[in-house]
VOBAKE-200194 format. One record per residue (C-alpha): residue number from 1; residue in one letter; z, x, y. Coordinates in steps of 0.05 Angstrom, whole numbers, padded with zeros to 5 digits. Layout:
N
+-----+--------+--------+--------+--------+
: num : residu :     pz :     px :     py :
+-----+--------+--------+--------+--------+
: NUM :      A :      Z :      X :      Y :
...
+-----+--------+--------+--------+--------+
***
This chain:
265
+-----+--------+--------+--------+--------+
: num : residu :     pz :     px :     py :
+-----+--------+--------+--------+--------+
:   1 :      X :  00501 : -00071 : -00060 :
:   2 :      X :  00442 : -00077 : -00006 :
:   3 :      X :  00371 : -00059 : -00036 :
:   4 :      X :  00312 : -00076 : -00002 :
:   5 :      X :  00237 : -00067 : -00045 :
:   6 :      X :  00168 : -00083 : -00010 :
:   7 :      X :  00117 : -00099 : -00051 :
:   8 :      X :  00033 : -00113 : -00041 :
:   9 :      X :  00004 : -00136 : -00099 :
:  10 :      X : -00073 : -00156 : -00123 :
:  11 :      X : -00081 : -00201 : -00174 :
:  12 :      X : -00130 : -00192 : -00230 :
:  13 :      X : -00178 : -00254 : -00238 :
:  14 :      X : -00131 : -00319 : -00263 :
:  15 :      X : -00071 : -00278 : -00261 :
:  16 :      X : -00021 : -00299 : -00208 :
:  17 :      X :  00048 : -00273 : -00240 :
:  18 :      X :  00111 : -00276 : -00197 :
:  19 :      X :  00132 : -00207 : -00178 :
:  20 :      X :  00213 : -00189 : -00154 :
:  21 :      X :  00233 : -00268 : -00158 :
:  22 :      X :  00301 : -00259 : -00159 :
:  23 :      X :  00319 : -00229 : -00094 :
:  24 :      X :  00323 : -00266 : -00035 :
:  25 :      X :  00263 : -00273 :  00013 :
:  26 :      X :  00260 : -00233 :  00080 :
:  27 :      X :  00185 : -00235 :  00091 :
:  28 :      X :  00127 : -00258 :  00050 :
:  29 :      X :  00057 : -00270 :  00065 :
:  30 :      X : -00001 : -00298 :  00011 :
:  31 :      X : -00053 : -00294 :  00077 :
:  32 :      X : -00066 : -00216 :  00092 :
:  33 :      X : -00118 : -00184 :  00134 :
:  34 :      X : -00142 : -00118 :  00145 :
:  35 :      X : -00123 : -00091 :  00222 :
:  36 :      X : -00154 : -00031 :  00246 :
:  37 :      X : -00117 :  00016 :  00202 :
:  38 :      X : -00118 :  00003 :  00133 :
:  39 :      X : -00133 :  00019 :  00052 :
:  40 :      X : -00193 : -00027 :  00055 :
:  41 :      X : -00155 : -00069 : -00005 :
:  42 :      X : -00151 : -00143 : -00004 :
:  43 :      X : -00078 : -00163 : -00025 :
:  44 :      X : -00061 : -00225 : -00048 :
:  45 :      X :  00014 : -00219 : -00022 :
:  46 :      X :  00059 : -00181 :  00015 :
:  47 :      X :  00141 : -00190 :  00009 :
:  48 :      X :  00197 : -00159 :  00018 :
:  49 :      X :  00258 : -00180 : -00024 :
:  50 :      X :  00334 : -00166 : -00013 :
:  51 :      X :  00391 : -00158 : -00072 :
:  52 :      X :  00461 : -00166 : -00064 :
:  53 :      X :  00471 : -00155 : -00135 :
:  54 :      X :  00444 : -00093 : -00177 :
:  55 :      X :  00431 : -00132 : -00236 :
:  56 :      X :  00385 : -00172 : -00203 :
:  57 :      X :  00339 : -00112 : -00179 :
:  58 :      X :  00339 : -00075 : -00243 :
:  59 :      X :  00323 : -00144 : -00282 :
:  60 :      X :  00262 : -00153 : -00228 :
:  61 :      X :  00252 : -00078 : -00235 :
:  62 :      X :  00250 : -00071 : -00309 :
:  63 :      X :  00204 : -00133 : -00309 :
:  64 :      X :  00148 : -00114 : -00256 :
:  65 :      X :  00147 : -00040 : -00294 :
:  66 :      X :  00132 : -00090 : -00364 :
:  67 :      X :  00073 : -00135 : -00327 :
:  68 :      X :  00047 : -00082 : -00277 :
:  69 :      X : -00009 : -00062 : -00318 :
:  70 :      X : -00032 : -00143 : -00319 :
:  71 :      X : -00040 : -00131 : -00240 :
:  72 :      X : -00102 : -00102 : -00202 :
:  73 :      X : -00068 : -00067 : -00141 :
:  74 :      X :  00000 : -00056 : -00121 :
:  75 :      X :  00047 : -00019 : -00086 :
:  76 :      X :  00124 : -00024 : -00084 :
:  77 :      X :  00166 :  00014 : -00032 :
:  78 :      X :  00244 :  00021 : -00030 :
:  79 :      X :  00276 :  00002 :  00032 :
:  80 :      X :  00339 :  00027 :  00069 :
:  81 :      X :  00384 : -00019 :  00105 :
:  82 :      X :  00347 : -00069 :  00148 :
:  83 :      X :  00352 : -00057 :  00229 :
:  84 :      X :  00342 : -00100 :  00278 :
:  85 :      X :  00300 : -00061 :  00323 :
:  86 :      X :  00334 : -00095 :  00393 :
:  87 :      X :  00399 : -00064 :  00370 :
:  88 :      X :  00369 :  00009 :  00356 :
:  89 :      X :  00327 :  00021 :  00417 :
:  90 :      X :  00365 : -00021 :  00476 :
:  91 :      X :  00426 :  00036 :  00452 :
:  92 :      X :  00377 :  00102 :  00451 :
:  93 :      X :  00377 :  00138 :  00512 :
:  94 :      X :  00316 :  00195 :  00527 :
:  95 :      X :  00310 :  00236 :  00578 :
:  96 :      X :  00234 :  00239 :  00599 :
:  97 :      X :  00242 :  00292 :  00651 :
:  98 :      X :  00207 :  00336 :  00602 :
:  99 :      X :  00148 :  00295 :  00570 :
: 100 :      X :  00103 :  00317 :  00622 :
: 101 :      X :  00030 :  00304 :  00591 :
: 102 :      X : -00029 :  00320 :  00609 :
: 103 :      X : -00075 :  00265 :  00647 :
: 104 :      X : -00115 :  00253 :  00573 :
: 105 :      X : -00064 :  00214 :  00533 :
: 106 :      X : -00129 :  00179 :  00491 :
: 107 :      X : -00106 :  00228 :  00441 :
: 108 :      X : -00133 :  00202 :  00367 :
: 109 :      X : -00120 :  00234 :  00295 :
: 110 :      X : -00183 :  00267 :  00302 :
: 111 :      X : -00154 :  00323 :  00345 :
: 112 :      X : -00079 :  00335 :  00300 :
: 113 :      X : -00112 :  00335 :  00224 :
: 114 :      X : -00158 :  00385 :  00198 :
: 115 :      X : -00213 :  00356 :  00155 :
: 116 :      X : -00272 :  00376 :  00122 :
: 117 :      X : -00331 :  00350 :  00153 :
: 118 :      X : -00348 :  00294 :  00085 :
: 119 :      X : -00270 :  00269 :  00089 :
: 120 :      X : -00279 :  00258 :  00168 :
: 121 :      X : -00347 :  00218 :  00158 :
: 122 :      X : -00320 :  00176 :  00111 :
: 123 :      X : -00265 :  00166 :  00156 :
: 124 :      X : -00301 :  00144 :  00219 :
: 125 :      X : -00353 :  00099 :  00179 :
: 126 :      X : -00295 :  00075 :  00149 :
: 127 :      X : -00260 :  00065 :  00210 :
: 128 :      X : -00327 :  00026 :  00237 :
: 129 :      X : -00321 : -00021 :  00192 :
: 130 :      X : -00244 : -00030 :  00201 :
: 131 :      X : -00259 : -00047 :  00280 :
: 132 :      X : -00316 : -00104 :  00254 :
: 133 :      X : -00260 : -00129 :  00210 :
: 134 :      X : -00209 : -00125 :  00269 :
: 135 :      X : -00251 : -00166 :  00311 :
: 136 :      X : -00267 : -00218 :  00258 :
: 137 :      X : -00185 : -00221 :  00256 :
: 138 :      X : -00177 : -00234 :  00323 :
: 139 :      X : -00226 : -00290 :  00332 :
: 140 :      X : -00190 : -00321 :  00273 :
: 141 :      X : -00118 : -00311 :  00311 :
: 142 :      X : -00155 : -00344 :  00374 :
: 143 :      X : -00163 : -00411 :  00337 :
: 144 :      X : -00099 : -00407 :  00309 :
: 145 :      X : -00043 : -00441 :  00331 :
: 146 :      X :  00001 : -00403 :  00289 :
: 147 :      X :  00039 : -00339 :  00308 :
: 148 :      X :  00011 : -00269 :  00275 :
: 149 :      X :  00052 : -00213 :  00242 :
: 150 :      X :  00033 : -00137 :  00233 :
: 151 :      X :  00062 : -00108 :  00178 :
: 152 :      X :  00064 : -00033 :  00186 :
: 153 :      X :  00073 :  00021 :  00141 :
: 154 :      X :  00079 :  00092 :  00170 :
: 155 :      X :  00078 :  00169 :  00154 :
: 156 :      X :  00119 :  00215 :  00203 :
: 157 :      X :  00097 :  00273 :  00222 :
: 158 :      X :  00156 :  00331 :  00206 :
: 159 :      X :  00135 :  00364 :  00279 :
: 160 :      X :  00096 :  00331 :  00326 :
: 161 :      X :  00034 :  00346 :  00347 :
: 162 :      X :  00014 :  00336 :  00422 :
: 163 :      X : -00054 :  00357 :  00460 :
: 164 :      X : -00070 :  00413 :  00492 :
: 165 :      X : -00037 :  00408 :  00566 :
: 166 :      X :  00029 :  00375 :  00532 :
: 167 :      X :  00086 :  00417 :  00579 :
: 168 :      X :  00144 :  00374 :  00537 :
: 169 :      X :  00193 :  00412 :  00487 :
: 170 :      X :  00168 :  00421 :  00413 :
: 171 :      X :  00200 :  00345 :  00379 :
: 172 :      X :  00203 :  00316 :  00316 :
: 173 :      X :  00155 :  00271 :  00291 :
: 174 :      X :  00215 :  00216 :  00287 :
: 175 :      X :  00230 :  00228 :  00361 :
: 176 :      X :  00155 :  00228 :  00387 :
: 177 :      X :  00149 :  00164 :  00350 :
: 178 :      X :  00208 :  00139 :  00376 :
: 179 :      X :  00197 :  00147 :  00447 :
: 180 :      X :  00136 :  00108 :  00436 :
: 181 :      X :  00171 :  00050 :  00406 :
: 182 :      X :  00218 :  00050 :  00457 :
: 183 :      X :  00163 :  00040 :  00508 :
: 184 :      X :  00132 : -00009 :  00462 :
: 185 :      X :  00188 : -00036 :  00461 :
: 186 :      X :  00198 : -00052 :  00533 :
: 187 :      X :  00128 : -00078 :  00536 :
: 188 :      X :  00119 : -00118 :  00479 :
: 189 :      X :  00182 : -00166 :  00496 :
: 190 :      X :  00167 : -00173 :  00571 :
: 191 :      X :  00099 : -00219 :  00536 :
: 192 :      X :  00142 : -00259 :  00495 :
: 193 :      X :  00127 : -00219 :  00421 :
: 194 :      X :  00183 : -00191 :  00380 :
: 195 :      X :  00193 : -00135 :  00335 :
: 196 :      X :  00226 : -00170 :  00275 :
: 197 :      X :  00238 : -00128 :  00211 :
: 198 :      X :  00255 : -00047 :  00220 :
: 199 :      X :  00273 :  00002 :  00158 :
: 200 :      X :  00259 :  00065 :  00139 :
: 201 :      X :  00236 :  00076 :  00063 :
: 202 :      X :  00264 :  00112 :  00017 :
: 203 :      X :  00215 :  00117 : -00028 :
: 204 :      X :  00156 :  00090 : -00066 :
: 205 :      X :  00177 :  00066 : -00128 :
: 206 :      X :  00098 :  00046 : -00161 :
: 207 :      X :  00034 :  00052 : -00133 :
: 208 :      X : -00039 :  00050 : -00164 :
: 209 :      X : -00079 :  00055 : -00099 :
: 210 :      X : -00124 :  00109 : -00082 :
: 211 :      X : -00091 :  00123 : -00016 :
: 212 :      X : -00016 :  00139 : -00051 :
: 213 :      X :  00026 :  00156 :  00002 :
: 214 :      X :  00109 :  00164 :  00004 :
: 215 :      X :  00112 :  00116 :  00070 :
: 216 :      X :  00177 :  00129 :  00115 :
: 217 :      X :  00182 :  00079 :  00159 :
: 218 :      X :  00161 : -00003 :  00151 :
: 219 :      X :  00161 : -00042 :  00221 :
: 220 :      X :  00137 : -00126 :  00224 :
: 221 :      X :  00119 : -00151 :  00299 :
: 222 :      X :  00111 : -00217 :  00315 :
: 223 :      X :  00052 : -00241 :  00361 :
: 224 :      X :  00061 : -00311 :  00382 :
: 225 :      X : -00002 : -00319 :  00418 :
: 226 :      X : -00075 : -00284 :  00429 :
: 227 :      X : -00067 : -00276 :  00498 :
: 228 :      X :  00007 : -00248 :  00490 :
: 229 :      X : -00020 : -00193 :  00440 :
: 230 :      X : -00078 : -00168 :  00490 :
: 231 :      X : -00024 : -00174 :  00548 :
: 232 :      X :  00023 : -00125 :  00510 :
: 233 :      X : -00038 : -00076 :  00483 :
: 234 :      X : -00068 : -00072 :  00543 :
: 235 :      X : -00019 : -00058 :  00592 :
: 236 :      X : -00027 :  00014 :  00623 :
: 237 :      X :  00044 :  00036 :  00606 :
: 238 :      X :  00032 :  00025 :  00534 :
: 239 :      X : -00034 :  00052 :  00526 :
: 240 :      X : -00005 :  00118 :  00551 :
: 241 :      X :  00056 :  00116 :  00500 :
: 242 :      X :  00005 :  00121 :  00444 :
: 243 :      X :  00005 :  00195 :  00457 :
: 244 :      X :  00073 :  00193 :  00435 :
: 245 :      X :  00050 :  00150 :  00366 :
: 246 :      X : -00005 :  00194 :  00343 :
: 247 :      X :  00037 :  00257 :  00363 :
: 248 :      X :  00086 :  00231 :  00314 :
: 249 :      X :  00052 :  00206 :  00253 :
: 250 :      X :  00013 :  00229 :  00192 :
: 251 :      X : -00027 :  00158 :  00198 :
: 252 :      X : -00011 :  00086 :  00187 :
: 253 :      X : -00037 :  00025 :  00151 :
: 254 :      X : -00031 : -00050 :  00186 :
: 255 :      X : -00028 : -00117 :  00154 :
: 256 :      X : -00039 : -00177 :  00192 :
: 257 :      X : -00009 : -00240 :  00161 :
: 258 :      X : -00010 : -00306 :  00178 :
: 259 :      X :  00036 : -00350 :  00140 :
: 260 :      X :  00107 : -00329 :  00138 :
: 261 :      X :  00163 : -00347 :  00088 :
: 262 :      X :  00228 : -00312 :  00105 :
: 263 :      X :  00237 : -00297 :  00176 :
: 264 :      X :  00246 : -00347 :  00231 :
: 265 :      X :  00258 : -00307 :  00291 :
+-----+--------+--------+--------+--------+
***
């Protein structure tokens, strides 16, 4: 018996109730900030729990389904089979021969999803605000001598969608997205950062947001220092393997955390 659940949770004022305690701790966070791409909701935690017996997660399931009403916000997402991400990629093998891309890789959602012309300035004000928040979040990690996690949470595309001068063959959303990780990969290691948690969801099991979404995939990298996360984001190699990312996805929410409680790597 192997169940993994994720769960964000906002409190209501003076409540602070325990959620999935019996399960044993692979990540949680009680300091969570907004990254560029988000829901614009200020959690109060983020953890993901592991059950090696079923009792235990219907007990915790039964009893979050009796107190969920008491909470503001939450989300819970079940997880497959956790994956240590060095183990997947260093054993993938692509052949790029055939990803020949145009010289404009600065491809953004803008280009891939149809919107009406209200949803898309909500979006960019939206966004505006994200990158004010972002940079806010950064200055914090730059006084921190702490290392920082991103929790992602990610829709995949069911067919990719690349820019016009893309001479590739048609892919999957899964494979677009994980070429990119395996250049990410590459990348983000040679600066000393990790990728630490991998799974793909299997579904959401409760969620109250606005933005409900059946998330398929939930990845957690580890930052150890400012200057290591601008070495990795900013390298040329990577910036170019983000046409790959937004080829492959829907879109994608980020959670930076601070505090850690479950991981060690």
């Amino acid at each position: 018996m192997n169940k993994r659940v994720l769960a964000l949770v906002k409190y209501k004022p003076d409540e602070k109730r325990d959620v999935f305690p019996n399960g044993e701790i692979s990540f949680e966070s009680q300091e969570i900030h907004q990254a560029v791409e988000n829901d614009g909701i200020a959690w109060d935690i983020l953890k993901i729990v592991k059950y090696s017996k079923i009792s235990e997660y219907k007990d915790d399931l039964r009893e979050f389904n009796n107190v969920k009403n008491d909470l503001e916000k939450y989300k819970v997402i079940l997880l497959k089979r956790y994956s240590y991400l060095k183990v997947k990629y260093e054993r993938m093998r692509f052949k790029f021969k055939n990803l020949i891309l145009s010289a404009d890789t600065s491809i953004h959602l803008d280009k891939t999803i149809k919107e009406t012309p209200a949803q898309k300035r909500k979006r960019v004000e939206g966004n505006r605000g994200n990158m004010e928040s972002f940079k806010i979040l950064l200055e914090k990690f730059k006084i921190q001598s702490r290392p920082m996690y991103f929790v992602n949470l990610i829709k995949v595309r069911d067919i990719a969608i690349y820019p016009p001068g893309y001479k590739g063959k048609q892919l999957s959303g899964k494979k677009a997205l994980d070429i990119y990780n395996r250049i990410a990969y590459k990348y983000l290691t040679k600066h000393g950062n990790k990728w630490v948690y991998f799974s793909d969801a299997i579904n959401t099991l409760a969620d109250n947001t606005e933005t409900k979404t059946d998330w398929e995939r939930v990845v957690i990298v580890k930052y150890h220092s400012m200057e290591s996360l601008g070495a990795f984001t900013s390298h040329p190699m990577f910036t170019k393997s983000y046409v790959h990312k937004y080829a492959g996805i829907i879109h994608t929410y980020v959670y930076a955390t601070f505090s850690n409680r479950g991981i060690s790597r």
